[in-house]
Backbone as JSON, one array per atom type, in Angstrom:
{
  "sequence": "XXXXXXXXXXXXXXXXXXXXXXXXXXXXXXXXXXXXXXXXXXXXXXXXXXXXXXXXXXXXXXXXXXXXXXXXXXXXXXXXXXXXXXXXXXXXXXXXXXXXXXXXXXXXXXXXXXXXXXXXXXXXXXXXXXXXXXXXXXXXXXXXXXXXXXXXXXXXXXXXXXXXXXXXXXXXXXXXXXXXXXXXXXXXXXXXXXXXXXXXXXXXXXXXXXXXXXXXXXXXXXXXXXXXXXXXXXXXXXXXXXXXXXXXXXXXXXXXXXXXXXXXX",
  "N": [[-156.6, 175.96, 61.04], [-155.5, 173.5, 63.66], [-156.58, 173.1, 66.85], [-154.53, 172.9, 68.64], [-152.01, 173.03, 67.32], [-152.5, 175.66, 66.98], [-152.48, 176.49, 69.76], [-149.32, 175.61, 70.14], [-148.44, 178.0, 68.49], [-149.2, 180.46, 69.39], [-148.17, 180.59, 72.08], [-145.49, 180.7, 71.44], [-145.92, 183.36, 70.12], [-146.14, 184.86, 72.33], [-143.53, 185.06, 73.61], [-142.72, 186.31, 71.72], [-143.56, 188.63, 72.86], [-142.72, 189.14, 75.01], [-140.22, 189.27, 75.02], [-139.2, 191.79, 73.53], [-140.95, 193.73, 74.99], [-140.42, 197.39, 76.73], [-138.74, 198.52, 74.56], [-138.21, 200.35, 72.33], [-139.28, 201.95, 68.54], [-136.35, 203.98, 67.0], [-136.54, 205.37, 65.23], [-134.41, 204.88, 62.42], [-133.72, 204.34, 58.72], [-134.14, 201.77, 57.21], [-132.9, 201.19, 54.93], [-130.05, 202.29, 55.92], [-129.38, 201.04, 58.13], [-127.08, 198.39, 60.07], [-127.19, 195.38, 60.84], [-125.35, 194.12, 62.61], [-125.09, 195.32, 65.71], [-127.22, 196.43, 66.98], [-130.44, 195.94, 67.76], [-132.8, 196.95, 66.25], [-134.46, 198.89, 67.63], [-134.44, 201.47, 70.22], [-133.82, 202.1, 73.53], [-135.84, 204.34, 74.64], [-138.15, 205.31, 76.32], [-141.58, 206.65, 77.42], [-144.81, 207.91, 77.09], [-146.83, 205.98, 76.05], [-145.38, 203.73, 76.45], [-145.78, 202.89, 78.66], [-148.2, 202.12, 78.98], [-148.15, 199.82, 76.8], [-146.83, 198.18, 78.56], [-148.55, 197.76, 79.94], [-150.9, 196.27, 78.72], [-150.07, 194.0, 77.84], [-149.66, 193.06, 80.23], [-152.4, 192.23, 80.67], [-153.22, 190.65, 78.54], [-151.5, 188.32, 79.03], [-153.08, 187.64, 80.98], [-155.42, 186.72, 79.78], [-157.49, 189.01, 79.19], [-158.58, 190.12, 77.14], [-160.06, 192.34, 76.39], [-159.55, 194.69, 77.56], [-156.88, 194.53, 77.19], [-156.75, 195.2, 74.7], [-157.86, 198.23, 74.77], [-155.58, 199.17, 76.33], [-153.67, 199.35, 74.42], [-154.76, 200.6, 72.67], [-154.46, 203.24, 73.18], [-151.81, 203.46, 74.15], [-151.43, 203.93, 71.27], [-152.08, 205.85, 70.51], [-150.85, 207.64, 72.29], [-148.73, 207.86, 71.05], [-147.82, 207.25, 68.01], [-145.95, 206.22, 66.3], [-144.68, 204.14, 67.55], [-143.42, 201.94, 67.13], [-143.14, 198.86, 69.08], [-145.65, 198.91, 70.2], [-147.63, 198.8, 67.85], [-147.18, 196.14, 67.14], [-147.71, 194.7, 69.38], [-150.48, 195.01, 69.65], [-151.43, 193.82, 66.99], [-150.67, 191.54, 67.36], [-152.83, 191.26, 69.49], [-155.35, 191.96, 68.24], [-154.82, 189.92, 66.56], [-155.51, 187.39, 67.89], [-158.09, 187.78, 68.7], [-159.07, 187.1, 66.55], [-159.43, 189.37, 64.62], [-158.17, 189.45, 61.44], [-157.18, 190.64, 59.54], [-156.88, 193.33, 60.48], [-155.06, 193.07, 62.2], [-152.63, 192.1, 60.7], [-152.62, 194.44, 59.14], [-151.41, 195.88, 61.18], [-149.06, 194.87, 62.3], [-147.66, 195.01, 59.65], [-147.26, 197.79, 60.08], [-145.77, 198.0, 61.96], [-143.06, 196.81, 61.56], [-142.93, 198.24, 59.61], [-141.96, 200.47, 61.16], [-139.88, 199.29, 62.52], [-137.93, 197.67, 61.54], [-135.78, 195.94, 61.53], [-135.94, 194.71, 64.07], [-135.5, 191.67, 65.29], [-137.62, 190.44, 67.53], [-140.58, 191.55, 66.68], [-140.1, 190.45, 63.81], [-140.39, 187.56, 64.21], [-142.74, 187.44, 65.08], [-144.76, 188.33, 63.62], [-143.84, 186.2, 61.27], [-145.04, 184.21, 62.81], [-147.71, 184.93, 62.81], [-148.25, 185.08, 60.07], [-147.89, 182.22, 59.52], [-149.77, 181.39, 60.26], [-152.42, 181.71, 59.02], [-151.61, 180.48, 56.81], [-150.09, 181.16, 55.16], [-147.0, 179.87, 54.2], [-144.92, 180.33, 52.81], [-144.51, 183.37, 53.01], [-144.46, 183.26, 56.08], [-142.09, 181.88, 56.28], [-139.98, 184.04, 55.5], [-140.36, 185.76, 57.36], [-139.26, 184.53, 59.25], [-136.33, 184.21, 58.39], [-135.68, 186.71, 58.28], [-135.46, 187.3, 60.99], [-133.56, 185.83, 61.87], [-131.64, 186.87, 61.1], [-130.23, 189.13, 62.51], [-127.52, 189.31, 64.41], [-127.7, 189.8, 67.45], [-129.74, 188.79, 68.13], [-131.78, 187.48, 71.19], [-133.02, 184.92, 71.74], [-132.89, 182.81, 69.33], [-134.21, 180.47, 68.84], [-136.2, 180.14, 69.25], [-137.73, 181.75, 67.1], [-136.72, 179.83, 64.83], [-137.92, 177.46, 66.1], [-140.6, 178.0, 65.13], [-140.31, 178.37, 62.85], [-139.95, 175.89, 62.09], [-142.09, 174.71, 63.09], [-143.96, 176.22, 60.92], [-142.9, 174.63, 58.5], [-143.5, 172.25, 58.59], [-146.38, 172.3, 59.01], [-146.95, 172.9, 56.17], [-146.37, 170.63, 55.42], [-143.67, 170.07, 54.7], [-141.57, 167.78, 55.87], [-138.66, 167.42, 56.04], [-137.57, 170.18, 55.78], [-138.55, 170.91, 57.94], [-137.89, 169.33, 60.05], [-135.43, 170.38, 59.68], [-134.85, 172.87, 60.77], [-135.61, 172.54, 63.37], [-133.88, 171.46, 64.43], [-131.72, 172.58, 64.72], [-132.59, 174.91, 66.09], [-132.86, 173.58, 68.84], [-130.01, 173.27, 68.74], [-129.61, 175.22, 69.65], [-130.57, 176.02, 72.09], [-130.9, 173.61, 73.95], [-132.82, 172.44, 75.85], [-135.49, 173.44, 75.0], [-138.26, 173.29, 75.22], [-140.52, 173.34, 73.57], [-139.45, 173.41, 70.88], [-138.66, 170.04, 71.47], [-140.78, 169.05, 71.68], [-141.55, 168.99, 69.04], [-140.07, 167.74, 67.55], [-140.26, 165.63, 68.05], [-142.73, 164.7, 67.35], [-142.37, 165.38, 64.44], [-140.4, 162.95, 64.26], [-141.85, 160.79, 64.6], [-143.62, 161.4, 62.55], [-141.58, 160.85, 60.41], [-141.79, 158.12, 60.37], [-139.32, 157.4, 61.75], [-139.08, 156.13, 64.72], [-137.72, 155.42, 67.24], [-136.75, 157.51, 67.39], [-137.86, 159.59, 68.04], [-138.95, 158.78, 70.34], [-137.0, 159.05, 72.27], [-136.97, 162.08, 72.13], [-139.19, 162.71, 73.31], [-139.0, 162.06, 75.58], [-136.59, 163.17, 76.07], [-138.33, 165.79, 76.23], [-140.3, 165.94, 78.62], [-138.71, 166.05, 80.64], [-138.22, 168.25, 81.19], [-140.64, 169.62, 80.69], [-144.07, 169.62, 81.96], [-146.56, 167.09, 81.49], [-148.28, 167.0, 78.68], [-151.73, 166.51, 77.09], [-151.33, 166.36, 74.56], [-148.79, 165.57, 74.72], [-148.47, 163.03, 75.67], [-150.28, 161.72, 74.58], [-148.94, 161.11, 72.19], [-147.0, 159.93, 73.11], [-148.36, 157.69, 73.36], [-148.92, 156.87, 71.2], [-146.38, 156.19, 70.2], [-145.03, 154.55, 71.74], [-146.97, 152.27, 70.89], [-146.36, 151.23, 68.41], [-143.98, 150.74, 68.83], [-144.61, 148.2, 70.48], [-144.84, 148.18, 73.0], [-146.93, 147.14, 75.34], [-146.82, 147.98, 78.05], [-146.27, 150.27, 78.49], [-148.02, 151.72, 77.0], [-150.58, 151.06, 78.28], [-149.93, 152.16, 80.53], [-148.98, 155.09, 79.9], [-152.03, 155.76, 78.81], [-153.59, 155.65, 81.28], [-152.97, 157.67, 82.57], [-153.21, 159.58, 80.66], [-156.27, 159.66, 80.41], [-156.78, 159.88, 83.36], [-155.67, 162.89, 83.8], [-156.44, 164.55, 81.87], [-159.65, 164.43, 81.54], [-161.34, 165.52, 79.86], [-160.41, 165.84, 77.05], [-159.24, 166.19, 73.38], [-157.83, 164.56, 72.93], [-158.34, 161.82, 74.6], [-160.64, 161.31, 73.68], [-159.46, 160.47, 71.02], [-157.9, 158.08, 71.42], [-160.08, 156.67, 72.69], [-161.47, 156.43, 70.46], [-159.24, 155.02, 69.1], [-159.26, 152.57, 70.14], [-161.62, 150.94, 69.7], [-161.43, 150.55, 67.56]],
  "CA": [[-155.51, 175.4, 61.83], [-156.13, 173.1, 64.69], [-156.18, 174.03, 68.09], [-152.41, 172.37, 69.25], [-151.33, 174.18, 66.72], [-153.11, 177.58, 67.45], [-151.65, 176.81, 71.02], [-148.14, 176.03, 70.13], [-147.91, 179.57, 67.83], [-149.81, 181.38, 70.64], [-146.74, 180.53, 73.51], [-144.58, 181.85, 70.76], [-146.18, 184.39, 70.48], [-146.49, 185.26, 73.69], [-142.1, 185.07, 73.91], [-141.9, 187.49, 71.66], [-143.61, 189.72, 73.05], [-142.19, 189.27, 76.02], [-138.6, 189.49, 74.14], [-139.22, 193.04, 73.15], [-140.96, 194.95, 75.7], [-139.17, 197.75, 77.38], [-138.0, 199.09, 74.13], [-139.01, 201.33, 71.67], [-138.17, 202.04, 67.54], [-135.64, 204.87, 66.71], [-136.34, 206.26, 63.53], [-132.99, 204.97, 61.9], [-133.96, 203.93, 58.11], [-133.64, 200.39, 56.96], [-131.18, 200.65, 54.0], [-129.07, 202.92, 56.33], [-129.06, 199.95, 58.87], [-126.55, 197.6, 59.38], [-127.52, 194.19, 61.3], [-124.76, 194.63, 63.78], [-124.75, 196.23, 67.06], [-128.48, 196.69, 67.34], [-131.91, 194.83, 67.57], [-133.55, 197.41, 65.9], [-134.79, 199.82, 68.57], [-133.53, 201.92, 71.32], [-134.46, 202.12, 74.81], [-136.8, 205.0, 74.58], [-139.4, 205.72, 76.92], [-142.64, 207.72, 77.35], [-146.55, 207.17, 78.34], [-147.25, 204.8, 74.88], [-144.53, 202.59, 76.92], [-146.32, 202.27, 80.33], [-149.67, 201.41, 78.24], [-147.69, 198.51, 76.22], [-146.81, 197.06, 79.59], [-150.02, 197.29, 80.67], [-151.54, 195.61, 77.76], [-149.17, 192.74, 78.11], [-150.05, 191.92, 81.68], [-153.96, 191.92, 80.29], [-153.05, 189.55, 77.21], [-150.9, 187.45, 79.24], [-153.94, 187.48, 81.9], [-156.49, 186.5, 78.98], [-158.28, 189.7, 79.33], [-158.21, 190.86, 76.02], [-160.74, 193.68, 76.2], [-158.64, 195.6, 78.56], [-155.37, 194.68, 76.58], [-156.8, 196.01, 73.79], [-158.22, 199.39, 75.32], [-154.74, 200.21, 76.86], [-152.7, 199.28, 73.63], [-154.58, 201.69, 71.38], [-154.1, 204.38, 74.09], [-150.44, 203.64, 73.66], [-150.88, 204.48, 69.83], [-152.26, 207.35, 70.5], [-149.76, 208.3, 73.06], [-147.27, 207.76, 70.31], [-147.8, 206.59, 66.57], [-144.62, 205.78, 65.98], [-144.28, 202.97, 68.81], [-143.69, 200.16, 66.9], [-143.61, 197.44, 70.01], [-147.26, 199.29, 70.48], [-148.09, 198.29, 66.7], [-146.72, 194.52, 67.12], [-148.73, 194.06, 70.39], [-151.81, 195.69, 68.88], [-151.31, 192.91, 66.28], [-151.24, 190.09, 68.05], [-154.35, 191.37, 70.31], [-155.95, 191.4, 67.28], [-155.11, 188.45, 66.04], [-155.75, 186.42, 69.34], [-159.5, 188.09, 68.39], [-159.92, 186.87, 65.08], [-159.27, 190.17, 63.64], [-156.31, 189.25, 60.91], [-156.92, 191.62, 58.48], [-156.24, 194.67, 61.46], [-153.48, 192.41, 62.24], [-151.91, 192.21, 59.48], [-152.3, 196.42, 59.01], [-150.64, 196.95, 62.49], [-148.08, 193.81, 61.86], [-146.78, 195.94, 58.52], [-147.09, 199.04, 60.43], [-145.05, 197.85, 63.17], [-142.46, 196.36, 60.74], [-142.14, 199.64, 59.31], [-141.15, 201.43, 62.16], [-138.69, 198.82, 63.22], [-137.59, 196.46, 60.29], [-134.78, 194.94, 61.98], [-136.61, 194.27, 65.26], [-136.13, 190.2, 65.79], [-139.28, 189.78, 68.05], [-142.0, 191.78, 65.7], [-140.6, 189.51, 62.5], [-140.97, 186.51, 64.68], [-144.44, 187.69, 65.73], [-145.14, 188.48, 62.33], [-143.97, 184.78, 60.43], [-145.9, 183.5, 63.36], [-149.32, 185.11, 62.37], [-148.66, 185.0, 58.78], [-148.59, 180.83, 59.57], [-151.21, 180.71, 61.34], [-152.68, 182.44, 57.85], [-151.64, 179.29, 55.79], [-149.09, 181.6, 54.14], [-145.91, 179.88, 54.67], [-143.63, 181.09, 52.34], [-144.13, 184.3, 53.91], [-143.91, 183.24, 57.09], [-140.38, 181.62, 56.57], [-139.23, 184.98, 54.88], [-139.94, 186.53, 58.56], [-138.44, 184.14, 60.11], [-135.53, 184.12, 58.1], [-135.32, 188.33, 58.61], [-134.98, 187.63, 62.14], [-132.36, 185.31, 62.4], [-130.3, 187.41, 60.85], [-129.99, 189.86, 63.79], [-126.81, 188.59, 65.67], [-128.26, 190.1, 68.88], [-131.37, 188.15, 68.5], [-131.33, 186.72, 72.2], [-133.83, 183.93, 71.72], [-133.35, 182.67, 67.92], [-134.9, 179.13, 68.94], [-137.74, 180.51, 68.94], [-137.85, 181.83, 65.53], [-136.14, 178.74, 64.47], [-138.34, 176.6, 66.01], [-141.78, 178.86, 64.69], [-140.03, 178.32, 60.94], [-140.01, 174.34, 61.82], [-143.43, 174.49, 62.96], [-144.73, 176.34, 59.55], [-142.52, 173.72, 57.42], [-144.26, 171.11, 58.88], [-147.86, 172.31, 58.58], [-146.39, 173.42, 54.92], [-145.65, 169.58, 54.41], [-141.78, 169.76, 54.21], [-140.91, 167.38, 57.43], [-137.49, 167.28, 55.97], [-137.46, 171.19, 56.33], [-139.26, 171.5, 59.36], [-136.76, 168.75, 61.21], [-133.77, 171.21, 59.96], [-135.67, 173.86, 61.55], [-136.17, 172.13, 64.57], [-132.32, 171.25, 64.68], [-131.04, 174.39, 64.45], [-133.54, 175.72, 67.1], [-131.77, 172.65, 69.55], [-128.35, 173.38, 68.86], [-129.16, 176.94, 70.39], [-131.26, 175.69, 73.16], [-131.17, 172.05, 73.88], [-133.77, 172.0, 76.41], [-136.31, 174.64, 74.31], [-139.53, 171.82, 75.31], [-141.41, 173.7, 71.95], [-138.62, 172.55, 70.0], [-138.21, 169.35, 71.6], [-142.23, 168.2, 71.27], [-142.11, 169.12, 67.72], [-139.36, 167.01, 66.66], [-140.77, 164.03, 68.87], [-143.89, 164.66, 66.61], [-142.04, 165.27, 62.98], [-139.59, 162.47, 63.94], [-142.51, 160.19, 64.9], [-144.34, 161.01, 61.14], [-141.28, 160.54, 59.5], [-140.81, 156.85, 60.87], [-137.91, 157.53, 63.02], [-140.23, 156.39, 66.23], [-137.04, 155.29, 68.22], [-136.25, 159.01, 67.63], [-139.42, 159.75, 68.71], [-139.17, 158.47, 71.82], [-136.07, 159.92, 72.8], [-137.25, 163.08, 72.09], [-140.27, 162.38, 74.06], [-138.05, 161.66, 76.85], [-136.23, 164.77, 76.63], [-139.22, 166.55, 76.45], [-140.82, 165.45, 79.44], [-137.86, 165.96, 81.67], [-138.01, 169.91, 81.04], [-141.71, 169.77, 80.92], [-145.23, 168.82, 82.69], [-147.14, 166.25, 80.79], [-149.69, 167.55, 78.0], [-152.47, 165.78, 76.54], [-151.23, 166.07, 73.31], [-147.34, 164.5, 75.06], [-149.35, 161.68, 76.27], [-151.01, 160.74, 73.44], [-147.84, 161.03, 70.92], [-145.97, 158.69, 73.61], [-149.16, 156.36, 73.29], [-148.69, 156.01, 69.61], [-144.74, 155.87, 69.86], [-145.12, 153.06, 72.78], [-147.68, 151.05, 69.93], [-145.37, 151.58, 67.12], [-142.87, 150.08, 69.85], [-144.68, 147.09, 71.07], [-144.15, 148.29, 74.26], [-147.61, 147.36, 75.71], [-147.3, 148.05, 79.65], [-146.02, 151.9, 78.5], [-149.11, 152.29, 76.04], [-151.57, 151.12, 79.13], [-149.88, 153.36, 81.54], [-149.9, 156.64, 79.52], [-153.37, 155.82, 79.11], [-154.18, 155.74, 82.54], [-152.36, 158.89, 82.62], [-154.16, 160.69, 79.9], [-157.62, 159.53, 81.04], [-156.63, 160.32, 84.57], [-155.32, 164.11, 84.01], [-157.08, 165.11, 80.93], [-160.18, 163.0, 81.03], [-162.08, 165.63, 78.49], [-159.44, 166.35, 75.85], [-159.76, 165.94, 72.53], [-156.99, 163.54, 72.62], [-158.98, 160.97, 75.27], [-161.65, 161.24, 72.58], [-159.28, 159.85, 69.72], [-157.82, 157.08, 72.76], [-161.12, 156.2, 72.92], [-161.7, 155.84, 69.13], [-158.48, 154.02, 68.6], [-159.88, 151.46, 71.18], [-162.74, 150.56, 69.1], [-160.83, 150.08, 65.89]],
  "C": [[-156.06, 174.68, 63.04], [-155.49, 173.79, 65.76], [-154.59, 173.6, 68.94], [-152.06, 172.95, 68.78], [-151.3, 175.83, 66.85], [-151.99, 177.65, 68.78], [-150.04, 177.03, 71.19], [-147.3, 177.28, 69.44], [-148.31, 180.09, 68.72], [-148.21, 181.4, 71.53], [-145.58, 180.77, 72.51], [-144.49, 182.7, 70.4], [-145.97, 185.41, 71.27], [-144.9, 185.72, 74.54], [-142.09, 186.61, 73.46], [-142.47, 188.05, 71.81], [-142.72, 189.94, 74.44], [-140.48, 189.9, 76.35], [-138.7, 190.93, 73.91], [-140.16, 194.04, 73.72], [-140.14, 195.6, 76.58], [-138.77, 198.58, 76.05], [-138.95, 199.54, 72.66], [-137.97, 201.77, 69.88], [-137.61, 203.64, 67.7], [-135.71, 205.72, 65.64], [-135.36, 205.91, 62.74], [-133.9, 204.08, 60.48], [-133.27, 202.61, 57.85], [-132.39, 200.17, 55.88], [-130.22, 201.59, 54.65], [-127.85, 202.1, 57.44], [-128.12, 199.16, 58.72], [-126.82, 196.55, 60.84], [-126.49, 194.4, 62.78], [-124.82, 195.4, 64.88], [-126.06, 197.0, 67.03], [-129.79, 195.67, 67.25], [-133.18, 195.47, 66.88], [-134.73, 198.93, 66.52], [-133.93, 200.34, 68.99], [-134.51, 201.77, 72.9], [-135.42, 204.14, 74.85], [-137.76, 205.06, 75.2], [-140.73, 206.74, 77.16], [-144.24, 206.82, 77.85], [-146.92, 206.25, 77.43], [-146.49, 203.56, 75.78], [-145.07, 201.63, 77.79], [-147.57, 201.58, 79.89], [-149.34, 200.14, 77.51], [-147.67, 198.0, 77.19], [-148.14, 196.84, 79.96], [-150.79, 196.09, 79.51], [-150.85, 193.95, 77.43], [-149.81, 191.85, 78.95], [-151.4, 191.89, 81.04], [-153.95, 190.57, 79.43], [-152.3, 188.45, 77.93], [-152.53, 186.82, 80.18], [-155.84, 187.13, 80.89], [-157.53, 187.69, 78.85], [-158.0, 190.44, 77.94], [-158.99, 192.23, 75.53], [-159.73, 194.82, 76.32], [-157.24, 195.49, 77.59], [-155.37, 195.97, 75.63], [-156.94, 197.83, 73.57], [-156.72, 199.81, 75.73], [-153.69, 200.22, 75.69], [-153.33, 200.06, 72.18], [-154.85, 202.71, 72.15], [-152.62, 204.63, 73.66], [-150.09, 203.78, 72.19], [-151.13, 205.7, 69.87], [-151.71, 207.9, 70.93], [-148.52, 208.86, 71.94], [-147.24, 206.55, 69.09], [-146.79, 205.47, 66.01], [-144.12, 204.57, 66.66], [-144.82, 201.86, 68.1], [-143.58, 199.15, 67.6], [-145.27, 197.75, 70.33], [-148.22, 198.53, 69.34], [-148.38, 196.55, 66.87], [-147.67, 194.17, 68.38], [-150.56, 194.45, 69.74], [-152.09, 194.32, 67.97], [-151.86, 191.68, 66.94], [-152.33, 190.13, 68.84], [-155.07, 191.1, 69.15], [-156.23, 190.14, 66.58], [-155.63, 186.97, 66.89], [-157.71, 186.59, 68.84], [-159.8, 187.69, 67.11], [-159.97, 187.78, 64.29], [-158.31, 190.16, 62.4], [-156.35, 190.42, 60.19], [-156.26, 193.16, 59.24], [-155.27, 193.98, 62.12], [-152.47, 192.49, 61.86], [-151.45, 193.46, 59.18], [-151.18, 196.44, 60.14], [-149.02, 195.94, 62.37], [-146.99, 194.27, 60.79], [-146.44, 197.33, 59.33], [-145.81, 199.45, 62.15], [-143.42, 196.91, 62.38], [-141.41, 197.43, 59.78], [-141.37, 200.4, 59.81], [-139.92, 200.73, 62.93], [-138.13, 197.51, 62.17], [-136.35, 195.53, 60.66], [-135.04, 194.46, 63.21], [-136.89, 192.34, 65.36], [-137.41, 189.55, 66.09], [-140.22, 190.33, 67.23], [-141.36, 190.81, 64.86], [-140.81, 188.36, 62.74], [-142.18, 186.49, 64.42], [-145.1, 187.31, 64.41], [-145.64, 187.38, 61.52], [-145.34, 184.31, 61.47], [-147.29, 183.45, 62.64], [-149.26, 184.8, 60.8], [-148.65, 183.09, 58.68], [-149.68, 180.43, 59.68], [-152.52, 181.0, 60.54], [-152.48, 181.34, 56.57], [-150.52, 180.54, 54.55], [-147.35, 181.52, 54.81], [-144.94, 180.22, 54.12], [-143.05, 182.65, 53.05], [-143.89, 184.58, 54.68], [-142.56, 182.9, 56.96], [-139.71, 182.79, 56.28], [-139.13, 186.07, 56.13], [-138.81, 186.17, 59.23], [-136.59, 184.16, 60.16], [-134.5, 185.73, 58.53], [-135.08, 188.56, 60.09], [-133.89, 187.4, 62.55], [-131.33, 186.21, 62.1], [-129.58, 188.23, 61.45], [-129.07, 189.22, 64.52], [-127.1, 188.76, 66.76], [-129.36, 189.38, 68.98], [-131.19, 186.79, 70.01], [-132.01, 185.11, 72.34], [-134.12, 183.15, 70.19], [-133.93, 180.71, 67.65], [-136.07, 179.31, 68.84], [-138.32, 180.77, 67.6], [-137.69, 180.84, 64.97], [-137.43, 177.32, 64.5], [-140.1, 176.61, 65.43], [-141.35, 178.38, 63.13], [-139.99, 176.68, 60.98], [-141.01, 173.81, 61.85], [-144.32, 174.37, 61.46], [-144.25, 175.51, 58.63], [-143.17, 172.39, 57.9], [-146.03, 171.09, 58.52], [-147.14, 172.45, 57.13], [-146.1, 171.44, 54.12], [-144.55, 168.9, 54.17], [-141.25, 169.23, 55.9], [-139.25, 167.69, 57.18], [-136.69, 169.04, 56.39], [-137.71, 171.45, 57.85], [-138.1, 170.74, 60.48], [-135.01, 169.76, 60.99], [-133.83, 172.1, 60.85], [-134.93, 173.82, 62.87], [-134.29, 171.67, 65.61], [-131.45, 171.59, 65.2], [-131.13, 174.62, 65.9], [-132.49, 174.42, 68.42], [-130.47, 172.75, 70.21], [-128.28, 175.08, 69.66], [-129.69, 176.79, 71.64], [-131.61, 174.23, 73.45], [-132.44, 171.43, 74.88], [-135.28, 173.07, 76.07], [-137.34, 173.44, 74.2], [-140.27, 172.04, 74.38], [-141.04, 172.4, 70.94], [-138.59, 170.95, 70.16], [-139.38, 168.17, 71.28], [-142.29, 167.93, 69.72], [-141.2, 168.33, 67.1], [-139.45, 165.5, 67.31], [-141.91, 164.35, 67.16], [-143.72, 164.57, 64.64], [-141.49, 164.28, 63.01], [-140.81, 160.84, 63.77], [-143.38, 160.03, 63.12], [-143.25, 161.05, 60.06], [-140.91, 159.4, 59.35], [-139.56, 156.32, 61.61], [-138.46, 157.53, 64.95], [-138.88, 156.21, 67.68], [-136.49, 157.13, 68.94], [-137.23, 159.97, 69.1], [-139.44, 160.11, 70.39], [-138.54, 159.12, 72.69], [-136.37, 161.21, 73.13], [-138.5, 163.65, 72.93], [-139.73, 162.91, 75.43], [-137.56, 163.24, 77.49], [-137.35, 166.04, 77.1], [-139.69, 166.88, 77.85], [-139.67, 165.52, 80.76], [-138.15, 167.26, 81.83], [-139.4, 170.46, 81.22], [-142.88, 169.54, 81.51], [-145.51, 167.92, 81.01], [-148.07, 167.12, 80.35], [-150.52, 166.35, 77.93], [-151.75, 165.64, 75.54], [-149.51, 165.35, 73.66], [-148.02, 163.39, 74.97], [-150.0, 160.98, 74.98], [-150.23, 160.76, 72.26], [-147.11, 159.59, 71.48], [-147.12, 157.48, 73.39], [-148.94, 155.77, 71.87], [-147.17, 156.11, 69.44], [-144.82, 154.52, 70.23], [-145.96, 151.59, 71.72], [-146.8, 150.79, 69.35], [-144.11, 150.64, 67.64], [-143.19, 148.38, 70.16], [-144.87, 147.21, 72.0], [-145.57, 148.46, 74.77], [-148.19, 147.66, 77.11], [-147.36, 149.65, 79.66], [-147.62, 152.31, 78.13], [-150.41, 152.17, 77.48], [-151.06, 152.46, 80.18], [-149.82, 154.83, 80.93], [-151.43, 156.74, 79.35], [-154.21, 156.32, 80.1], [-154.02, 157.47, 82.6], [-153.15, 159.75, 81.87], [-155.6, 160.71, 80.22], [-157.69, 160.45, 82.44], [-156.45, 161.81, 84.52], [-156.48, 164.84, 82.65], [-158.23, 164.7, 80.1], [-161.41, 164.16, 79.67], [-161.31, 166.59, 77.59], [-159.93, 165.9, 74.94], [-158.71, 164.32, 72.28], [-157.51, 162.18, 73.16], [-159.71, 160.63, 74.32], [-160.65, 160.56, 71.23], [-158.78, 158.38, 70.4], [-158.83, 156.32, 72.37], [-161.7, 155.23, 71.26], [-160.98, 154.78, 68.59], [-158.83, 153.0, 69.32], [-161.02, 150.5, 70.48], [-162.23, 150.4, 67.42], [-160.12, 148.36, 66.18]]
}
């Protein structure tokens, strides 16, 4: 997977965990369950709890040693703490571990099967895995949670993987969806600049650009989508001034480096 991509599953990542600490699974079996009037947990506390937060602020703070050290404390505190499992996961997977990913990802799945943010988490990593069918089948298990407070996220994680997957026409329903629940969700709003842009819809493009960029700072990788919208356009005073712009803020990206190449073509 390239690294834009790594980055834009990472900061979705990074939601849901944010989405589901604080709370803890219940024991209640899954075919007993009914979608309604829960998210899959309860509020439950204990010392596995205080060690998830901790392991948060580490992972948010790039320190992933330390994350990791206090989030298999909090299994040991307490087995059963599936938000402990799901963070465990994604530490892992941030490390390159997938396969102990993947274990704690099922094992945290188990203990909370209707939990929104783990099956987010989950599709996420299983994308980021080149297995998108399975990722959409998370994503799909989340939405279905009417309490799910953030389902743009999921939404816009299942538009992502239909796009690496190939299916722009999926990935822009995705991305749609994810919109109509959050209209200024800047994930959502890059990624359908970027699908609308490779499906020939550049006026779209642009727009979407636009919106983007109101809600957000400038990336490298903004900057150099609006440079090839602005070509695509004609529009050669825009294409010099994002230039300047991308040179100027992000003069060793990888994106300056393709700038540079398209220059010489």
């Amino acid at each position: 997977m390239k690294l834009e991509g790594f980055k834009t599953i990472l900061v979705t990542l990074l939601i849901a965990v944010f989405g589901l600490t604080g709370c803890q699974q219940g024991g209640v079996r899954a075919d007993m369950e009914d979608d309604t009037g829960s998210l899959g947990t309860t509020a439950k506390k204990g010392t596995g709890d205080v060690y998830v937060r901790l392991a948060v602020v580490y992972m948010q703070q790039g320190k992933l040693g330390i994350a990791l050290q206090n989030i298999k404390k909090a299994v040991a505190a307490d087995s059963n703490n599936g938000e402990a499992h799901n963070v465990m996961a994604i530490i892992y997977s941030r490390l390159g571990e997938t396969g102990l990913a993947d274990k704690h990802f099922k094992q945290s799945k188990k203990l909370q099967p209707r939990n929104p943010y783990t099956l987010n988490a989950y599709g996420s990593f299983l994308c980021g895995q080149k297995r998108y069918k399975e990722a959409e089948e998370q994503f799909k298990l989340a939405l279905k949670n009417p309490l799910y407070k953030t389902p743009e996220v999921a939404l816009t994680n299942a538009g992502i993987c239909a796009r690496r997957a190939k299916d722009l026409d999926l990935a822009e329903a995705y991305l749609r969806r994810a919109l109509q629940h959050n209209k200024k969700f800047s994930v959502a709003l890059f990624n359908m600049a970027r699908v609308s842009y490779e499906t020939g819809a550049i006026e779209a493009s642009r727009d979407f650009l636009k919106r983007y960029h109101e809600v957000a700072k400038f990336t490298a990788q903004s900057l150099w989508l609006a440079i090839q919208v602005e070509k695509k356009l004609g529009n050669k005073n825009a294409v010099a001034s994002y230039s300047i712009q991308l040179r100027g803020s992000f003069p060793d990206s990888t994106e300056v480096k393709l700038l540079r190449d398209s220059l010489k073509q």
